[in-house]
VOGUBA-362030 format. One line per 2 residues: number of its first residue (from 1); their letters; for each residue x, y, z of C-alpha. Coordinates in steps of 0.02 Angstrom, whole numbers, plus 50000, padded with zeros to 5 digits. Layout:
BEGIN
NUM) A) X:Y:Z  ...
END
This chain:
BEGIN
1) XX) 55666:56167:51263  55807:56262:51341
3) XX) 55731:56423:51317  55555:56378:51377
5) XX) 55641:56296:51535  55759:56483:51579
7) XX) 55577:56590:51544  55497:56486:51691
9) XX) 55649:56494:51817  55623:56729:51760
11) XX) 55429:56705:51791  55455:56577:51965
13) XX) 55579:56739:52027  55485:56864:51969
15) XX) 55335:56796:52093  55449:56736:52210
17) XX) 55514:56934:52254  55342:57002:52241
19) XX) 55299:56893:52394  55431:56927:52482
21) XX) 55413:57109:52464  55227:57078:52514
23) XX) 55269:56976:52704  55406:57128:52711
25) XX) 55274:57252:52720  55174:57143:52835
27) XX) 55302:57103:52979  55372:57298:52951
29) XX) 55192:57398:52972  55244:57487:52810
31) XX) 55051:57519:52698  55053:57528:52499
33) XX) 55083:57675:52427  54959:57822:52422
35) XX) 54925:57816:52230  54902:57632:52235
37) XX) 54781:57633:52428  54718:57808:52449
39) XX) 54713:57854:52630  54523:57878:52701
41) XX) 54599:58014:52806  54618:58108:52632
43) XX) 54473:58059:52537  54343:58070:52693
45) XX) 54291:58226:52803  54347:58206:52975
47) XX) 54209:58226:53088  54245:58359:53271
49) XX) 54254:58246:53431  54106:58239:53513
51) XX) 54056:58337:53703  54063:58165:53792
53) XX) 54259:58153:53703  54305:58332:53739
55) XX) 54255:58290:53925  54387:58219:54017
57) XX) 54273:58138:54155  54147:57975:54112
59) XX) 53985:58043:54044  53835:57967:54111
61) XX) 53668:57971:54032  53511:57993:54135
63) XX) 53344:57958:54068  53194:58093:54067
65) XX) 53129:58070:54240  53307:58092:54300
67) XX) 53340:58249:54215  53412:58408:54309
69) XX) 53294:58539:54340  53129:58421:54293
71) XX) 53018:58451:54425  52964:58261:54516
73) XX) 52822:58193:54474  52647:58213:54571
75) XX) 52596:58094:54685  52511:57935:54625
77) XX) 52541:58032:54445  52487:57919:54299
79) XX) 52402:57789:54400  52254:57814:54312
81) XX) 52308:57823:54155  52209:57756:54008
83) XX) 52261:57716:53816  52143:57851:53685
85) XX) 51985:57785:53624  52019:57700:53462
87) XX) 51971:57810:53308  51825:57762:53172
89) XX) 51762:57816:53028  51582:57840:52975
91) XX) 51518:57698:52876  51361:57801:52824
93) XX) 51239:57665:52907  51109:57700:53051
95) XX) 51216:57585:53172  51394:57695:53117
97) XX) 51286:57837:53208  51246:57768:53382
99) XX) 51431:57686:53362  51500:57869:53332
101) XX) 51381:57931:53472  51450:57776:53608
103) XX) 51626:57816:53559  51609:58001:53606
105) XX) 51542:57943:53772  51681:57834:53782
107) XX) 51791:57971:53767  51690:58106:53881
109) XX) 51732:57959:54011  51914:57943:53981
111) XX) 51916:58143:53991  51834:58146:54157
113) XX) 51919:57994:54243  52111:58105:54207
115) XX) 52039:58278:54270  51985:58153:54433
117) XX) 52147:58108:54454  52214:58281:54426
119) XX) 52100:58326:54534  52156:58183:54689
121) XX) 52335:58253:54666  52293:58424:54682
123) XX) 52186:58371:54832  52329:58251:54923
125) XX) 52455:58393:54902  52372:58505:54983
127) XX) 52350:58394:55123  52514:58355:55140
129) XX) 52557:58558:55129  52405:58576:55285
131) XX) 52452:58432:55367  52634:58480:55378
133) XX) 52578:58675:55433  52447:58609:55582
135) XX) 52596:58493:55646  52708:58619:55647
137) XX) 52579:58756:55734  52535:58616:55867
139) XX) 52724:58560:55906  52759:58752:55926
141) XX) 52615:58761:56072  52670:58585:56152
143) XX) 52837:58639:56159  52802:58803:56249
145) XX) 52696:58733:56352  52820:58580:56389
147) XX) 52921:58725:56493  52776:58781:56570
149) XX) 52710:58974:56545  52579:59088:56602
151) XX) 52384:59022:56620  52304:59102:56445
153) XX) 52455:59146:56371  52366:59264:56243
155) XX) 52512:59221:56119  52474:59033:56126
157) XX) 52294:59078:56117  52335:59152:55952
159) XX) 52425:59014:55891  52295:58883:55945
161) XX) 52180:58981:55851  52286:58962:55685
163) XX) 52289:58783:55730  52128:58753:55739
165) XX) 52100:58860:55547  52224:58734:55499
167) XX) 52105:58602:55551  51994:58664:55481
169) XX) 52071:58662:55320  52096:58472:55326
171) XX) 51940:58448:55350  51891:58535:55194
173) XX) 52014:58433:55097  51892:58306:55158
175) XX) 51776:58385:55058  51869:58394:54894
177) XX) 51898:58208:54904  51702:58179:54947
179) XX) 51670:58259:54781  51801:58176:54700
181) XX) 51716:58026:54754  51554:58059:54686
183) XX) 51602:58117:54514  51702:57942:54487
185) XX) 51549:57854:54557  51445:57920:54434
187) XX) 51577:57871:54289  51549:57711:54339
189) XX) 51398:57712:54314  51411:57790:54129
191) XX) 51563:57646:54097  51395:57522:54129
193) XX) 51295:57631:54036  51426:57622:53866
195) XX) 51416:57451:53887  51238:57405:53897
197) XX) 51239:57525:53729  51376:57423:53636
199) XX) 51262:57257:53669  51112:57340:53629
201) XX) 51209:57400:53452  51249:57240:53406
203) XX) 51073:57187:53392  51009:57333:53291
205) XX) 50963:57285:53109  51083:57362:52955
207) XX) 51250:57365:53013  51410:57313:52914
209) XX) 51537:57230:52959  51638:57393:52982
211) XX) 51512:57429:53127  51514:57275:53218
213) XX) 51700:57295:53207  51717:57489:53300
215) XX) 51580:57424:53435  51707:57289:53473
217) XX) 51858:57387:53493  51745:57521:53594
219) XX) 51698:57363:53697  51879:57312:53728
221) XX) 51936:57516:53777  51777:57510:53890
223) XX) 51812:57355:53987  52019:57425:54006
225) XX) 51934:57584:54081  51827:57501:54214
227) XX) 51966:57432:54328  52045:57628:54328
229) XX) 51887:57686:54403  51879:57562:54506
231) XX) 52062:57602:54588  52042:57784:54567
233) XX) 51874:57759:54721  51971:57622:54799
235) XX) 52110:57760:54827  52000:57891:54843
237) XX) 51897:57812:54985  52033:57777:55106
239) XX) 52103:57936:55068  51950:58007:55146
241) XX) 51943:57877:55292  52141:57901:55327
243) XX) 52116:58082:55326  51940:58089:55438
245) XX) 52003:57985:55568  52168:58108:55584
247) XX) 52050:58252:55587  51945:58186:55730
249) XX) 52076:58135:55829  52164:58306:55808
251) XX) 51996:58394:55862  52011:58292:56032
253) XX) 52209:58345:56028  52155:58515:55994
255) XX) 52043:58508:56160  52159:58463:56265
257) XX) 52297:58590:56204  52143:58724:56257
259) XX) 52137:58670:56411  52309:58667:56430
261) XX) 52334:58834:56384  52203:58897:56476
263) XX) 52311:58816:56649  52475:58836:56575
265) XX) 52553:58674:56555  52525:58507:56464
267) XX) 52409:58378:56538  52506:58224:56602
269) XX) 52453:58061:56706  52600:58142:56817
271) XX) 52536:58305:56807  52506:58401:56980
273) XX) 52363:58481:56929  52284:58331:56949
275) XX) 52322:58285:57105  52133:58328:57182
277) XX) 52018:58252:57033  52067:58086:57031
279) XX) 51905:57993:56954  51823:57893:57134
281) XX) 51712:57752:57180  51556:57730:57103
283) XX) 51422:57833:57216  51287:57707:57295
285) XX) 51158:57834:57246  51139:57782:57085
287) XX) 51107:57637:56993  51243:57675:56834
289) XX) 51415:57666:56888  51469:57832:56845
291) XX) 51610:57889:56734  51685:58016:56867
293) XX) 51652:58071:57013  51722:58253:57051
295) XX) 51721:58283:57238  51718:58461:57294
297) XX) 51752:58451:57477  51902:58612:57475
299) XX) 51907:58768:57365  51966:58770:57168
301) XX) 51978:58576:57153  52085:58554:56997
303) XX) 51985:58422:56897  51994:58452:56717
305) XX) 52144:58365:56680  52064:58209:56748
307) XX) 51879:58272:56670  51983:58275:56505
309) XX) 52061:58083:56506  51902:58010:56551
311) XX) 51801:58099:56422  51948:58037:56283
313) XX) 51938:57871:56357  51741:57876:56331
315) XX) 51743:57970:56139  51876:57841:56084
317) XX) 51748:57683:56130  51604:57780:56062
319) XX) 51624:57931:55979  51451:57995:55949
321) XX) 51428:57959:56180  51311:58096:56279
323) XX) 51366:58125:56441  51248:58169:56598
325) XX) 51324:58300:56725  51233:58259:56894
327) XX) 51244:58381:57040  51232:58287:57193
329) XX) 51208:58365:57361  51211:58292:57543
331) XX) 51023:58271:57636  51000:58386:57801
333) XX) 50883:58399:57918  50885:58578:57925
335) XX) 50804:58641:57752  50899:58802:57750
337) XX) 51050:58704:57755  50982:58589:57627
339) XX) 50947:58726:57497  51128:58794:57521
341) XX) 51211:58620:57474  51084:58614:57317
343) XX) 51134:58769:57247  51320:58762:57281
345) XX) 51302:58580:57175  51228:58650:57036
347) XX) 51331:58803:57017  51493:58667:57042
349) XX) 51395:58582:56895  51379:58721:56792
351) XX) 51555:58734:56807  51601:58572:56757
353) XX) 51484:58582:56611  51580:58748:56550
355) XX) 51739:58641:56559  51655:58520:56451
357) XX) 51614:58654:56315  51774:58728:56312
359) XX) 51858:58568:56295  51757:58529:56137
361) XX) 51597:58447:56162  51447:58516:56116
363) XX) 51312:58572:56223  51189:58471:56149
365) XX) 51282:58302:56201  51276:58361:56380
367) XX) 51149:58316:56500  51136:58441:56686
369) XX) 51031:58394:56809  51006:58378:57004
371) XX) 51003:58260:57152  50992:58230:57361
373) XX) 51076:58076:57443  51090:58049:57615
375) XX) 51260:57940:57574  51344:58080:57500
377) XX) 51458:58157:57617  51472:58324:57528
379) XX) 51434:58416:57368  51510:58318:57206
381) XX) 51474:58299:57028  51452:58138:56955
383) XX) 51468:58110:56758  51394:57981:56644
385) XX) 51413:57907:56468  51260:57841:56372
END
C-alpha cells in the first residue's frame, strides 16, 4: 500500500510539470520544437507578393466600361438589345419544318432590328459631328458681322456658302433616319407575321410534343422582340421631328444671315437700317389688311430688314403661307403722269420680290401684281399672306 501510494504522488508530478511547462510556453510566445510542429514556412512554397502589394499606393479596381483607353460607348448603344433566338433541334415531323422555317425568321428579325440600331447611332453621330460644324460656321459669320464689315464681304459669302452645305448635310441625315424608319416599320410587320405563323403551327395535324414546345419558346422570344421595335421607331421618329424642325428653322436663320451679309451687319429691332421700312397702316384700298406696307416716297428706302421680320413672323404661324407683292400707284389726271407712277411701282415691286428670293422663298410662293388708288399718296408696295 505504501508503494502504490509514492507511484501516484511520481505520476501526479510528472503531469503536474508537463502543464506547467505547457502555460510557460503560452504566456512566453515560445512554439514547440521544429521536429515535434514543423514550420509551414519550411514545408510550403512561399508565394511572390502580388502588384497591388508591391504598390505602395491603394489599388482601385475599375470595371470594363471604366477601363483606360476603352473607347465610350455609342449613343443609345445597347438599347435595343435582344436575347438569341432559342436553339431547336429537328424532330423529323412536318410541323419541326415550318417550326425550323419560323425560327429562322425569328432570327432574320433579331439580325435586322441590331444593324437598325447600328445604323441610328451611326446616323445621330453624324448629326451631332454636322450639327456641331454648321454652329460653328454660323457663329463665325454672326460674329463678324456683330462688328460690322463691308456689304458682300466675298469672304463671308464663302463661308455662308459652307454653311448652307452644312445644312444641307443635316438635312440628309434626315434622310438616313427616314429609311431607318421604314426598314423597322416593316419588321414590325414580319414580328406580326412570325406570330400569326406560330398560331397557325399549333393547329397543324402531326406534331409532337417537342414541336409544340420550340413554337412556344419562339412565341415567348417573339413577343420580347416586339416592344424593341417598338422603341427603336418611337426614338427614331422624334429623332426625325427634333432634327426637321432645327433644319427649317436654320434655313430661315440662314436667310437672314444672306441678307445680312449682303448689307453688312446683323439685322436687329434696333438696327438703323431699318429706320425707313417700318411695316404701316393698313392701305384703305384694299379689303385684306396687308402684311406690310413698304412706302417709297425718297430714294434707296432700306426695307429688308423689316421685309425679313414680318415674313418670319408669317412662316412661323404657317409655314407652307404664299405671299402677294402688290404694286400700288397713286391715280392722276394726267395719263402720262399716270403711266410713270405705274411703272416706277412695278419695277419697286420687282425689287421687293428679288429681296424675297434671295432671302429664301421660292418664286413659286410669290404672287406680283398691279394696282391704282386715288388714296395712295405715292408709289408703295403692299404684301400679303394667304
Amino acid at each position: 500500500m505504501p508503494q502504490l501510494r509514492s507511484h501516484l504522488l511520481i505520476v501526479a508530478a510528472a503531469l503536474l510539470l508537463g502543464a506547467c511547462s505547457y502555460v510557460d510556453n503560452v504566456l512566453t510566445g515560445e512554439d514547440a520544437t521544429e521536429d515535434e510542429y514543423p514550420s509551414p514556412q519550411t514545408d510550403s512554397a512561399q508565394s511572390p507578393p502580388s502588384s497591388a502589394e508591391q504598390n505602395a499606393q491603394p489599388t482601385i479596381s475599375t470595371s470594363a466600361e471604366q477601363a483606360p483607353g476603352k473607347a465610350p460607348s455609342a449613343v443609345g448603344a445597347g438599347n435595343y438589345g435582344q436575347q438569341p433566338v432559342a436553339p431547336g433541334g429537328s424532330t423529323g415531323t412536318y410541323v419541326g419544318q415550318k417550326v425550323a422555317a419560323i425560327r429562322n425568321d425569328l432570327q432574320r428579325l433579331q439580325t435586322n432590328i441590331n444593324q437598325h440600331n447600328q445604323d441610328l447611332q451611326k446616323a445621330r453621330q453624324g448629326m451631332a459631328a454636322d450639327s456641331g460644324t454648321y454652329y460653328n460656321q454660323v457663329a463665325a459669320i454672326s460674329s463678324h458681322l456683330q462688328v460690322g464689315t463691308t456689304a458682300g464681304n466675298p469672304q463671308l459669302m464663302e463661308q455662308w456658302t459652307q454653311a448652307q452645305s452644312s445644312l444641307i448635310r443635316l438635312g440628309d441625315d434626315i434622310t438616313r433616319l427616314s429609311t431607318i424608319l421604314n426598314a423597322a416599320t416593316a419588321d414590325s410587320a414580319l414580328a406580326a407575321f412570325i406570330l400569326e405563323s406560330v398560331r397557325a403551327a399549333y393547329g397543324l395535324q402531326g406534331a409532337v410534343d417537342e414541336d409544340h414546345r420550340q413554337l412556344a419558346t419562339i412565341e415567348t422570344d417573339c413577343r420580347r422582340t416586339q416592344p424593341l421595335i417598338d422603341r427603336l421607331i418611337k426614338d427614331v421618329s422624334e429623332d426625325m421631328n427634333r432634327q426637321s424642325n432645327y433644319v427649317n428653322n436654320e434655313r430661315r436663320n440662314l436667310m437672314a444671315l444672306s441678307v445680312a451679309i449682303k448689307n453688312g451687319e446683323l439685322y436687329g429691332q434696333n438696327n438703323r437700317a431699318a429706320a425707313g421700312a417700318a411695316p404701316q397702316a393698313a392701305s384703305a384700298t384694299t379689303a385684306r389688311e396687308p402684311l406690310m406696307v413698304i412706302r417709297f416716297d425718297k430714294p434707296n428706302v432700306a426695307y429688308e430688314q423689316a421685309l425679313y421680320g414680318a415674313i418670319k413672323r408669317a412662316l412661323d404661324r404657317r409655314p407652307n403661307a404664299t405671299f402677294d407683292v402688290v404694286a400700288v400707284s397713286p391715280t392722276s389726271d394726267n395719263a402720262g403722269q399716270s403711266a410713270l407712277n405705274t411703272s416706277a411701282s412695278k419695277r419697286n415691286a420687282e425689287t421687293v420680290v428679288h429681296s424675297l428670293t434671295s432671302m429664301g422663298l421660292p418664286p413659286d410662293r410669290i404672287n406680283l401684281s398691279a394696282m391704282s388708288s386715288g388714296a395712295a399718296r405715292g408709289n408703295e408696295v403692299q404684301v400679303f399672306v394667304r
